[in-house]
C-alpha positions in Angstrom: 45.3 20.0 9.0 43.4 16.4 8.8 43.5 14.7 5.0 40.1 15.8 3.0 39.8 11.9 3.7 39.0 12.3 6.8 35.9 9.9 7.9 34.4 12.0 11.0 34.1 15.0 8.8 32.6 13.7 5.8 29.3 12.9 7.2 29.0 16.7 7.7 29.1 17.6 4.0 25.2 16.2 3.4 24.3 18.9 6.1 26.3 21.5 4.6 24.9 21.6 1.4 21.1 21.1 2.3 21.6 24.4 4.8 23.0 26.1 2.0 19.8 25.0 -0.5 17.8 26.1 2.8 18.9 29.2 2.7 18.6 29.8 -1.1 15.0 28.9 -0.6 14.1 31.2 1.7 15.6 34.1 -0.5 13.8 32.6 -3.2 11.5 29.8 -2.7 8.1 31.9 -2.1 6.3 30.6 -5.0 6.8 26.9 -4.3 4.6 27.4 -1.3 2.3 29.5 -2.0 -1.1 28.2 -1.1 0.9 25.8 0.9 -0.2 24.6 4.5 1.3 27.3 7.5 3.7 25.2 8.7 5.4 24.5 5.4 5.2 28.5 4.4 6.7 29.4 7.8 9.8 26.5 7.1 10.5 28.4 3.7 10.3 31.9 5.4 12.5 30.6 8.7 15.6 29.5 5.9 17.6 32.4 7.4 18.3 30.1 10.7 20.7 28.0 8.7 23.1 31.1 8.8 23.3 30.2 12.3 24.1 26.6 11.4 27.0 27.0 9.3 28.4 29.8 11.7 28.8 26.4 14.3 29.7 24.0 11.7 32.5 26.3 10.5 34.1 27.0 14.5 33.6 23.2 14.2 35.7 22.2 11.2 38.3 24.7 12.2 38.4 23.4 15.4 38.7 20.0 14.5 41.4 20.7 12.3 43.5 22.8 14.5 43.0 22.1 18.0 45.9 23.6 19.3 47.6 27.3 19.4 49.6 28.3 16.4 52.9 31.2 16.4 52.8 33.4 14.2 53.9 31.4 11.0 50.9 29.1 11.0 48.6 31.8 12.2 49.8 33.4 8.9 49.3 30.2 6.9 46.1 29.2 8.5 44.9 33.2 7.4 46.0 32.8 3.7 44.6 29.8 3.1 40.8 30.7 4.8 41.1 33.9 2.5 42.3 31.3 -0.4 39.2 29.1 0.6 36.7 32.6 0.1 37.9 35.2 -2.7 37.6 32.9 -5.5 33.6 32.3 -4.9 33.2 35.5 -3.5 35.4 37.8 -6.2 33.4 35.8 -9.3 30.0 37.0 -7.4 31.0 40.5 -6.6 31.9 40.8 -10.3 28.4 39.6 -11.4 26.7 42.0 -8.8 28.7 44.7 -9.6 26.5 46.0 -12.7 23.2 46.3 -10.7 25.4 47.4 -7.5 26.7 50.6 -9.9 23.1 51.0 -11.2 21.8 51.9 -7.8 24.0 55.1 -7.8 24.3 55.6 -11.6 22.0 58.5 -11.1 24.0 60.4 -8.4 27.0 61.7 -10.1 29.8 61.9 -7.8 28.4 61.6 -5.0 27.0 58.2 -6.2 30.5 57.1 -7.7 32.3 57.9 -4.3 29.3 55.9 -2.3 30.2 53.0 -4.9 33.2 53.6 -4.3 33.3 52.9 -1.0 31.0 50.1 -0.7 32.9 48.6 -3.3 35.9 48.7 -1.4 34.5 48.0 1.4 33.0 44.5 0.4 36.5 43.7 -1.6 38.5 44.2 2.0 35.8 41.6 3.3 34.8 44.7 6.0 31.2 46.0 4.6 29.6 44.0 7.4 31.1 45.7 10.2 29.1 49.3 8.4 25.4 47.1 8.4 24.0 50.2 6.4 26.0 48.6 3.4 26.6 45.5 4.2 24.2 44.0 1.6 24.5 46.7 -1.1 26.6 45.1 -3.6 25.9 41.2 -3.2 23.0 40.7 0.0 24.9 37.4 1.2 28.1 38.7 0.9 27.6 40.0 4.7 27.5 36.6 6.3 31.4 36.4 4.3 32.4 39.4 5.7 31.6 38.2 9.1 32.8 34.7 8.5 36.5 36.7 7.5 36.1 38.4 11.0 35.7 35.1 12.3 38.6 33.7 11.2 40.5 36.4 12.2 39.4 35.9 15.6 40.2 31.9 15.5 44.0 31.7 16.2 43.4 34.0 19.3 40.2 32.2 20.7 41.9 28.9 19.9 45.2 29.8 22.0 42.5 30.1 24.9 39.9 28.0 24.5 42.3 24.9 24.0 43.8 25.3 27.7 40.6 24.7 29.2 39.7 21.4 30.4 36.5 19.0 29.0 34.3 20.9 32.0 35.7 23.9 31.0 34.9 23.6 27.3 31.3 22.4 28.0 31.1 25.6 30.3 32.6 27.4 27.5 29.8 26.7 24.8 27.2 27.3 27.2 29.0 30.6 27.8 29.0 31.4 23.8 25.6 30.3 23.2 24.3 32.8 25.9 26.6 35.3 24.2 25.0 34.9 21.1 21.3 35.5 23.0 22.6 38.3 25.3 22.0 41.1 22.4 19.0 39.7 21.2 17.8 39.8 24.6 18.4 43.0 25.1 17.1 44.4 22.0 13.6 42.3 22.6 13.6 44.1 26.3 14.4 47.4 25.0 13.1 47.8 21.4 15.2 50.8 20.4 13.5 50.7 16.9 10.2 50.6 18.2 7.0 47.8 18.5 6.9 45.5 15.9 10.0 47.1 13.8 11.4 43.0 13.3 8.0 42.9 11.3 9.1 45.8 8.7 10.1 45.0 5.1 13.9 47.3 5.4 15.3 46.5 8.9 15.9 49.6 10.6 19.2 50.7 12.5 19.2 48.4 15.4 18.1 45.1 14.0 20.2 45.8 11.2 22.8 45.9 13.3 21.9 42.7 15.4 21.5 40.2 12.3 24.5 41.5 10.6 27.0 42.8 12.4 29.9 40.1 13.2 30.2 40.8 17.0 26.6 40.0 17.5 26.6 36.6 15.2 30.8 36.0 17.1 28.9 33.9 20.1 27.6 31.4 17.3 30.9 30.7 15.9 32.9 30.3 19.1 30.3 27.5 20.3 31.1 25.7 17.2 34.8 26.1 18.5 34.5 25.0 21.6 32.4 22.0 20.8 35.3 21.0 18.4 37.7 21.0 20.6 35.5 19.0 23.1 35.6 16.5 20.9 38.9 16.6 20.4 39.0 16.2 23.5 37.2 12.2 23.1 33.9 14.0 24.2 32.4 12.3 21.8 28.2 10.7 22.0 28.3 7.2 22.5 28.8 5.4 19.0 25.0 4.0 18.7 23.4 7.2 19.7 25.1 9.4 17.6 22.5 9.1 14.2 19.8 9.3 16.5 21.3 12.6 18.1 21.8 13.9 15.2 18.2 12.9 13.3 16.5 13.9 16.6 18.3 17.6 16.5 17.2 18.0 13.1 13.9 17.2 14.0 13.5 19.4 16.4 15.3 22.5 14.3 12.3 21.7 11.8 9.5 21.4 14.0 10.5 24.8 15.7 10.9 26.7 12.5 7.5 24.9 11.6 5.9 26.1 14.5 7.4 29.9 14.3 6.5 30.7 17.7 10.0 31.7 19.0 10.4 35.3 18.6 12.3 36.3 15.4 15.5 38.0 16.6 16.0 35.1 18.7 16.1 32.1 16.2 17.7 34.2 13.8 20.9 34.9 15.9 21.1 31.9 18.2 18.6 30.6 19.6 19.1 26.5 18.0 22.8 26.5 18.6 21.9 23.6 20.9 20.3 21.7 18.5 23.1 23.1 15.8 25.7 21.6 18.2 23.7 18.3 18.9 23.3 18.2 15.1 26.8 18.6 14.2 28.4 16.3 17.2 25.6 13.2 16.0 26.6 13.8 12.5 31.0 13.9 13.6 29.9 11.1 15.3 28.1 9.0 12.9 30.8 7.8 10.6 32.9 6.1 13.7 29.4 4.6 14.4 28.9 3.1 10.3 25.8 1.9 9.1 23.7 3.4 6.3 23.5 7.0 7.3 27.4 7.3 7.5 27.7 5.7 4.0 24.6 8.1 3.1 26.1 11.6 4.2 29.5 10.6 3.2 28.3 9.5 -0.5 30.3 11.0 -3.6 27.5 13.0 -4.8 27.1 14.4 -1.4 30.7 15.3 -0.8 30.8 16.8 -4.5 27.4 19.3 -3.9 28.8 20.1 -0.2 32.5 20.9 -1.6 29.9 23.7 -3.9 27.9 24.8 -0.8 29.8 27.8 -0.2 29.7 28.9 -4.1 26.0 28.2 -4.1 25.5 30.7 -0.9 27.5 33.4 -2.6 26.6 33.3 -6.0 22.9 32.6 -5.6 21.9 36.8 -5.7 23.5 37.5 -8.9 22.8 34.5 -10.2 19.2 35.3 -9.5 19.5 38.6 -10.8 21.1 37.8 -14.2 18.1 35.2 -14.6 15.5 37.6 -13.9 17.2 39.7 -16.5 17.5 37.6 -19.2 14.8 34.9 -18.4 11.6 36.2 -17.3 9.6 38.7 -18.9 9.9 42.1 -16.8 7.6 42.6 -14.0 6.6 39.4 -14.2 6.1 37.3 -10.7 8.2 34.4 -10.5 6.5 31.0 -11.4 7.7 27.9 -9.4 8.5 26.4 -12.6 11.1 29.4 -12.7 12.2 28.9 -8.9 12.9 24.7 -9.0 15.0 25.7 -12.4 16.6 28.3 -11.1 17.5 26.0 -8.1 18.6 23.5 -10.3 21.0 26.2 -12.2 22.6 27.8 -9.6 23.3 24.0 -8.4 25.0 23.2 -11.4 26.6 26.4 -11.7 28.1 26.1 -8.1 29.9 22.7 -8.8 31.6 23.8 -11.8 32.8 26.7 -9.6 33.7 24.6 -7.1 35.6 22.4 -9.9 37.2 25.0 -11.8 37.2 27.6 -10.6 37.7 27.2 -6.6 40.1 24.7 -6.9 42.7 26.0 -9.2 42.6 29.5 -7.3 43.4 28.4 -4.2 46.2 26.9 -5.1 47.1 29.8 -7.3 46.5 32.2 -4.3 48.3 30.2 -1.9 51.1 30.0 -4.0 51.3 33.6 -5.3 51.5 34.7 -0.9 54.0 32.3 -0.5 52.3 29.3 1.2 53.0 25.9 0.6 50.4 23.4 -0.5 47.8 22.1 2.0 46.1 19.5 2.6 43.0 20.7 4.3 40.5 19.7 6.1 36.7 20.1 4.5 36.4 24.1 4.4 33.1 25.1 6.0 30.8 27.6 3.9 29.2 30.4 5.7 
């Protein structure tokens, strides 16, 4: 795997961790716009298509960093140190969650002890998000974990393949994943099995639950990011001077769309911008070859530092929410948007002295305690 030094990745760190504040603000940012103009509620509300964003970015990255097939060894390697890259984060916030996880059943007895039970162990085995029922029970964005594990899973195999293809092929073969990634959306819009309207409803019910969470209907995202890595691998790269551009104009256009909100919801929250996600991502690899100030920009230490934290801030931001409610605001309370821009600015800080000391120190304690040597890896991709 490619130094952490390594130029045409850095540039994608910036992106990472402004998807990951995106996303946090959707959850949470409702008070900061309130009163606000349409366009700038419906940007807050649409966070939840930066899921989609890091699903691309992270096939990407991996992609990049292992463009070719792997035996059995480095498939096992590879494996412990993606699962080295997501317990430590991810452990720390099931721990957090797990007192107002247990409080949901506190009042069934044993029934509600064996239901904790198994959505505890669920969730620990990284699995809860192929059950969608209780796949956000314990910690809400540990789903998009459990599906990123089921990715990575998948990577060594879809690799093997992918990587025989030629440069036609490859483009053929994104094109083939991003329709993947619309085909069940699609069909659920054509045949609304829940009923009119039921994308509208506060709880999902079974279907669209299943559509947003489960990880074979969010596996077409993911792959595109593979096979877009690969293509550039492959020197399929944007011309050196249109690179920022491609990259400012995708962005653009992600905005403007979520602005707008006109698409229909299912749509541009499964995969629906993975054009622009892969336009994004290929300016933004391509930017640092091409210098100038928004290479030095994206790949600035601050940057690199809150994008190494972008996968602790997505994981940690529900409990840390929770515990601040608890302790912070008076009960029943709304929350102010003097609460929401420190809260933001908490589970910032918080996430980078995860990422520091926490992250860090257990990987290499993981790695080492299943045997694997050392690393050094490329830029790990947050869900």
């Amino acid at each position: 795997m490619p130094s952490a030094r390594d130029d045409r990745l850095a540039p994608l760190t910036g992106i990472r961790f402004a998807a990951a504040l995106g996303i946090l603000l959707f959850h949470y940012g409702g008070p900061l716009v309130a009163g606000a103009p349409a366009w700038a509620r419906a940007l807050q509300t649409g966070g939840y298509a930066w899921v989609s964003l890091f699903y691309v970015l992270s096939g990407f990255v991996l992609a990049w960093a292992n463009p070719h097939p792997m035996d059995r060894a480095e498939r096992r390697a590879f494996m412990t140190a993606r699962l080295a890259r997501l317990y430590p984060a991810y452990l720390l916030a099931f721990a957090l969650s797990a007192p107002f996880a247990l409080a949901r059943w506190s009042g069934d007895g044993a029934a509600g002890l064996a239901k904790a039970a198994v959505v505890a162990g669920a969730s620990l085995l990284l699995v809860h998000a192929w059950l969608p029922p209780i796949s956000r029970l314990w910690s809400a964005p540990g789903w998009s974990t459990s599906a990123i594990a089921t990715f990575y899973a998948v990577f060594p195999f879809a690799t093997a393949r992918l990587s025989r293809l030629s440069r036609r092929g490859l483009a053929l073969a994104l094109c083939a994943a991003w329709a993947a990634s619309l085909a069940l959306p699609l069909a659920y819009l054509a045949l609304r099995p829940d009923g009119p309207g039921a994308e509208l409803l506060r709880h999902e019910p079974r279907w669209l639950e299943a559509l947003k969470f489960h990880p074979v209907a969010r596996l077409g995202e993911f792959l595109a990011g593979v096979a877009l890595g690969l293509l550039l691998r492959r020197g399929a790269a944007l011309p050196r001077r249109l690179a920022g551009p491609a990259a400012a104009l995708a962005l653009a256009a992600a905005v403007a769309a979520l602005a707008w909100s006109g698409f229909p919801y299912v749509l541009v929250h499964n995969g629906l911008f993975v054009p622009l996600w892969a336009l994004l991502v290929a300016g933004l690899a391509g930017v640092a070859s091409a210098g100038g100030a928004l290479g030095r920009a994206l790949s600035a230490r601050p940057l690199q530092a809150l994008g190494e934290a972008s996968f602790a801030l997505y994981a940690l931001q529900d409990p840390l929410w929770r515990w601040a409610e608890l302790l912070v605001r008076t009960p029943g309370s709304p929350a102010s948007p003097g609460f929401v821009l420190g809260f933001s600015a908490f589970a910032v800080a918080v996430s980078l002295a995860v990422s520091r000391w926490l992250e860090r120190p257990a990987r290499r304690a993981l790695r080492a305690a299943l045997g694997q040597a050392p690393l050094a890896a490329a830029r790990p991709p947050a869900p």
